[in-house]
BAMAR-319505 format. One record per residue: residue in three letters; residue number from 1; x, y negated, z negated of N, C-alpha, C in turn; chain. Coordinates in nm, 2 decimals, always signed. Last residue first. Layout:
// BAMAR-319505
SITE/ALA/NUM/X/Y/Z/X/Y/Z/X/Y/Z/A .
...
//
This chain:
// BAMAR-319505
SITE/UNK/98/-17.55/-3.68/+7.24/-17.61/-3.78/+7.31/-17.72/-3.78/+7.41/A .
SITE/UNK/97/-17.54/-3.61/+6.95/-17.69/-3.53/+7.05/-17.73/-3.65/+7.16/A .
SITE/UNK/96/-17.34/-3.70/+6.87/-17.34/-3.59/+6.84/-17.41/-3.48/+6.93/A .
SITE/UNK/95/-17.43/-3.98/+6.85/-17.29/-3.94/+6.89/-17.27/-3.83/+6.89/A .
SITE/UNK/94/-17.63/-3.99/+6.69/-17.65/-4.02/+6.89/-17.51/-4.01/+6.92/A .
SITE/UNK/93/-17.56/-3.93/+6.47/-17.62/-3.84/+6.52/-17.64/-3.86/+6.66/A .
SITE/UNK/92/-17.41/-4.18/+6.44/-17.39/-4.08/+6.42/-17.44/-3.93/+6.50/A .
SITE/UNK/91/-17.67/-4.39/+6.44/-17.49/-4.34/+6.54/-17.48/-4.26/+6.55/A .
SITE/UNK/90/-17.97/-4.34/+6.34/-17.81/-4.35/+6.29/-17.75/-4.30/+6.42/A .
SITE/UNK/89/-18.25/-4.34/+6.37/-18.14/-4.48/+6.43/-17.94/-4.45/+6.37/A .
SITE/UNK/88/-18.34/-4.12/+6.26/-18.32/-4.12/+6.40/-18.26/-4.23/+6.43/A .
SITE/UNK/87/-18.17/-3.99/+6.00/-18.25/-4.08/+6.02/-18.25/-4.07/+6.19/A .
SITE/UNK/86/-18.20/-3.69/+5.81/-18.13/-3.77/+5.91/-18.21/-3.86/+5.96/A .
SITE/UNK/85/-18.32/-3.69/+5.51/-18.34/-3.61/+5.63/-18.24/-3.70/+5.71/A .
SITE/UNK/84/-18.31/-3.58/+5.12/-18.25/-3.70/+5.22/-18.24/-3.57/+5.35/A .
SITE/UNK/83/-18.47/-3.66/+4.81/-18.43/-3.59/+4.94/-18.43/-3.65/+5.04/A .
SITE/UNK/82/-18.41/-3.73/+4.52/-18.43/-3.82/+4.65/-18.40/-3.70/+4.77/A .
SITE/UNK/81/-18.37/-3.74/+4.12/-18.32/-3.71/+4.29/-18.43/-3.76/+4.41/A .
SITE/UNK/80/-18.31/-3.88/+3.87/-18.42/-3.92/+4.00/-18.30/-3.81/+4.11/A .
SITE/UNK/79/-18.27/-3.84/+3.56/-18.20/-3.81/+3.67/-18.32/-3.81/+3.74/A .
SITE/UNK/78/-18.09/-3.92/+3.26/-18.26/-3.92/+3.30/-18.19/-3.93/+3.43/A .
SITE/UNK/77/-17.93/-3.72/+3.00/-17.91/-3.77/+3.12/-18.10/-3.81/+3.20/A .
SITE/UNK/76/-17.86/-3.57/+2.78/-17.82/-3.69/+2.80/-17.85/-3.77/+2.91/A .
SITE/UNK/75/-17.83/-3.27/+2.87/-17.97/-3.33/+2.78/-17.95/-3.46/+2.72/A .
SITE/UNK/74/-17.61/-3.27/+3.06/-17.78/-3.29/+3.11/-17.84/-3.34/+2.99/A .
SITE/UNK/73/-17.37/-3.34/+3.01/-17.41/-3.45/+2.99/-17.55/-3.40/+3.05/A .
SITE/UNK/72/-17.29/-3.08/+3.11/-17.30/-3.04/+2.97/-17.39/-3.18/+2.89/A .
SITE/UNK/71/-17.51/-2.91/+3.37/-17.36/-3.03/+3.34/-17.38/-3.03/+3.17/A .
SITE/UNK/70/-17.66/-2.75/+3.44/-17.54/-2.68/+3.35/-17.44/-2.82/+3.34/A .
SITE/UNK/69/-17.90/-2.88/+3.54/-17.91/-2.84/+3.42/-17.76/-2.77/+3.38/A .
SITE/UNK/68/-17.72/-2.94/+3.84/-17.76/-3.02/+3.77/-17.79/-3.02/+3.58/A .
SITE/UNK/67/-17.69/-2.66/+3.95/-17.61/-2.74/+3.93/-17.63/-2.87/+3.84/A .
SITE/UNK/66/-17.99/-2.59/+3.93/-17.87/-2.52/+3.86/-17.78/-2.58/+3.81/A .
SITE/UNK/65/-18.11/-2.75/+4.08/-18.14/-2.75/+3.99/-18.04/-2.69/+3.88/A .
SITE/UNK/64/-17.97/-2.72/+4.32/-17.98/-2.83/+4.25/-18.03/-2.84/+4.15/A .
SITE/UNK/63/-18.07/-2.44/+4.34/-17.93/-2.45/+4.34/-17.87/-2.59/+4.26/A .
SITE/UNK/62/-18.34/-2.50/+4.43/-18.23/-2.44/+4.26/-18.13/-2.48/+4.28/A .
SITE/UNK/61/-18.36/-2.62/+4.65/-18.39/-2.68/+4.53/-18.31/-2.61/+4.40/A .
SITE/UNK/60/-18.02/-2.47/+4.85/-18.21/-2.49/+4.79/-18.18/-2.61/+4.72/A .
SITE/UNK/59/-17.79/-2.53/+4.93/-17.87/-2.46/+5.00/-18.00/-2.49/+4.97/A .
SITE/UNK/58/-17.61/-2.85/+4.93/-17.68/-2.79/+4.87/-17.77/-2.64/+5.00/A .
SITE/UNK/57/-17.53/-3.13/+4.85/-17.52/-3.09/+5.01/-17.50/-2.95/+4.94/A .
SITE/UNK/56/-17.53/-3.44/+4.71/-17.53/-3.29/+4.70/-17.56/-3.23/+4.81/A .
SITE/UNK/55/-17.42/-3.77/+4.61/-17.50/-3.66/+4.70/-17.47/-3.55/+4.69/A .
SITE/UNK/54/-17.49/-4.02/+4.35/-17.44/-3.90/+4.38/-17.45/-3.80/+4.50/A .
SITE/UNK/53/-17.43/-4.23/+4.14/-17.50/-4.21/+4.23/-17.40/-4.12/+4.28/A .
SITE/UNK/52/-17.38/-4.27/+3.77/-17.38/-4.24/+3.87/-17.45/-4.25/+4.01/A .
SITE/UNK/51/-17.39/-4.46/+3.46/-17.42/-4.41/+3.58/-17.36/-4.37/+3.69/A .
SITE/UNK/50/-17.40/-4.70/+3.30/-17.33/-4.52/+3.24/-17.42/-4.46/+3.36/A .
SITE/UNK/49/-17.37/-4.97/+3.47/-17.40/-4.94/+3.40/-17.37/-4.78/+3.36/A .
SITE/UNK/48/-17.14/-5.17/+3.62/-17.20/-5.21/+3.51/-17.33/-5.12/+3.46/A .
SITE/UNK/47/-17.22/-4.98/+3.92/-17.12/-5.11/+3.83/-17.24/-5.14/+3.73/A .
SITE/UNK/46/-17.21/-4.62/+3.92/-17.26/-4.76/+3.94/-17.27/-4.89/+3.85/A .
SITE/UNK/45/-17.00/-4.42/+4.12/-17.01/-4.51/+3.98/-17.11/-4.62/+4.02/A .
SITE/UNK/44/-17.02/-4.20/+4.35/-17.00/-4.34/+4.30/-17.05/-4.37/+4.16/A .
SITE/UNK/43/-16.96/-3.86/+4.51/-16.99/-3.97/+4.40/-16.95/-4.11/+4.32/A .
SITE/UNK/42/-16.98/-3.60/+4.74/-16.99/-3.79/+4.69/-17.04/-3.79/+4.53/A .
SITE/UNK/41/-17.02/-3.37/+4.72/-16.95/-3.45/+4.81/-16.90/-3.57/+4.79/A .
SITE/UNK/40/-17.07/-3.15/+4.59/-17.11/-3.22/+4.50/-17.00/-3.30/+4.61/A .
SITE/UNK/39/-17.01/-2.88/+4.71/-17.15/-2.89/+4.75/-17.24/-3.07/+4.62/A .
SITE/UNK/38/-16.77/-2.80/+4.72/-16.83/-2.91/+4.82/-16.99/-2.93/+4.84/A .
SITE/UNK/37/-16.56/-2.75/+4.54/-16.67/-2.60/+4.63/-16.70/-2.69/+4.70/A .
SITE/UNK/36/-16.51/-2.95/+4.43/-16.46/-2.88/+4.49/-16.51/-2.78/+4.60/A .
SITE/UNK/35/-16.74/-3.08/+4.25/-16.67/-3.13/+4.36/-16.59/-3.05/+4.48/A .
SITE/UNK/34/-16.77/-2.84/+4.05/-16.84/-2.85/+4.18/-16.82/-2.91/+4.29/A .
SITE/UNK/33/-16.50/-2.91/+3.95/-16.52/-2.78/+3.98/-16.64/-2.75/+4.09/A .
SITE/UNK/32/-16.58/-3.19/+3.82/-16.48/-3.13/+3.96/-16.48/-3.04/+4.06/A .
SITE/UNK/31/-16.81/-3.09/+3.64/-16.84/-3.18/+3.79/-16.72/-3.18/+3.91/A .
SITE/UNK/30/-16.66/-2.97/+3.46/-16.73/-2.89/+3.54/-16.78/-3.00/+3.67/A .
SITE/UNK/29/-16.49/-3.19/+3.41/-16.44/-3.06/+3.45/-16.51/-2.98/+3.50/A .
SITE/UNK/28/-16.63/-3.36/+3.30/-16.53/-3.40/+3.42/-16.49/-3.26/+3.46/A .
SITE/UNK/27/-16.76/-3.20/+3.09/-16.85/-3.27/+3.23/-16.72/-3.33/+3.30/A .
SITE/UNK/26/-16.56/-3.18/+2.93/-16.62/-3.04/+3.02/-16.67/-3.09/+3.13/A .
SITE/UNK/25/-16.52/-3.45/+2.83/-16.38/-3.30/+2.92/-16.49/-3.22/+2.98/A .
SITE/UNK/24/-16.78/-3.52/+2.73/-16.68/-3.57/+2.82/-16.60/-3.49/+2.87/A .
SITE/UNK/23/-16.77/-3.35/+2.50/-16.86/-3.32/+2.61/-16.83/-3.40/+2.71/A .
SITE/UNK/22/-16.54/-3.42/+2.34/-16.55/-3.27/+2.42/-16.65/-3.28/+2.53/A .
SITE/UNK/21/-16.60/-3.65/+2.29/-16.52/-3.63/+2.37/-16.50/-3.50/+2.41/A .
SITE/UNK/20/-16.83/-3.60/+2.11/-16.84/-3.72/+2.24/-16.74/-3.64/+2.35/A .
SITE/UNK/19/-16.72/-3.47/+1.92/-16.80/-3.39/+1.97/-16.84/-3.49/+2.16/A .
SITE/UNK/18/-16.56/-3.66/+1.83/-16.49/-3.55/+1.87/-16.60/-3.49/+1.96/A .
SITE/UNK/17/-16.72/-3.87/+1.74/-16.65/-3.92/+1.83/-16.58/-3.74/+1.86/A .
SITE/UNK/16/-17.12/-3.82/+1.76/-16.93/-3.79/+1.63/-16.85/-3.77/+1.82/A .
SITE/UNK/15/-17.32/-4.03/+1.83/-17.29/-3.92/+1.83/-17.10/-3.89/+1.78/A .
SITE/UNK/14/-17.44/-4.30/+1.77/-17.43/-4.20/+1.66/-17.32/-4.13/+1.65/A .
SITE/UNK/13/-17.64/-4.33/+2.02/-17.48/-4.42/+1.94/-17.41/-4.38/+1.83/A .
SITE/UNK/12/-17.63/-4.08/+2.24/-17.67/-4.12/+2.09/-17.60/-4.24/+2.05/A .
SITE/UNK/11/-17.61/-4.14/+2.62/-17.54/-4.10/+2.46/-17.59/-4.17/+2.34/A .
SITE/UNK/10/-17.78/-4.14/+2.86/-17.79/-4.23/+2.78/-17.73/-4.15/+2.62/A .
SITE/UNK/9/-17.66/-4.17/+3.20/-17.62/-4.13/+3.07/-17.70/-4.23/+2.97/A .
SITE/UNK/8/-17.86/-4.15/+3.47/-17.80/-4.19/+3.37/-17.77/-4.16/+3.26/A .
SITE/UNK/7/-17.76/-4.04/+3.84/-17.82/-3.98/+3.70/-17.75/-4.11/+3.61/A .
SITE/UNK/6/-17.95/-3.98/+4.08/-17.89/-4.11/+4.04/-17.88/-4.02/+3.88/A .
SITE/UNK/5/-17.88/-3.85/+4.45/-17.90/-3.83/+4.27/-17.83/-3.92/+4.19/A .
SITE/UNK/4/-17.97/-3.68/+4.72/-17.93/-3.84/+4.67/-17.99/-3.83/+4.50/A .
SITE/UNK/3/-17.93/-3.43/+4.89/-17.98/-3.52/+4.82/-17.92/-3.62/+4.76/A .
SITE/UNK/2/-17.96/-3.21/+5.22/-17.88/-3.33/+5.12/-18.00/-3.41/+5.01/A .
SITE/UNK/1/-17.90/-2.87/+5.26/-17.99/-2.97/+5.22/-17.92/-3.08/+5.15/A .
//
């Protein structure tokens, strides 16, 4: 299952510059660690603001949900997912099921 995930960071202005940066390391590091397995395919930055856009290629909803509540930036984060079906005008797929 593919989804399309916009997450934004919104960090305390506050928050203690050590504690910032630990939660920074882990979220690059656990978001790799998903990158890897492949079920976290894509991800773009979005210009000019503490954001992401993102796809996930996923078995379930949990799974997305899993992966999503253990990033360490979740209770930081306001996140829209989007479920995504194949479109019938894409190429792609008329390249596939000519």
């Amino acid at each position: 299952m593919l989804f399309a995930v916009k997450m934004d960071v919104h960090l305390p202005p506050d928050m203690d510059s050590d504690v910032k940066a630990d939660i920074l390391a882990r979220e690059k590091a656990y978001s790799q660690e998903v990158q890897t397995s492949g079920e976290w395919p894509h991800i773009w930055r979005c210009v000019g603001q503490y954001s992401n856009l993102s796809i996930f290629d996923v078995d379930s909803n949990q799974r997305l949900h899993d992966i999503l509540s253990q990033l360490p930036l979740f209770p930081y984060m306001h996140i829209d997912v989007t479920p995504l079906a194949t479109h019938p005008s894409d190429i792609a797929l008329l390249e596939r099921n000519p």
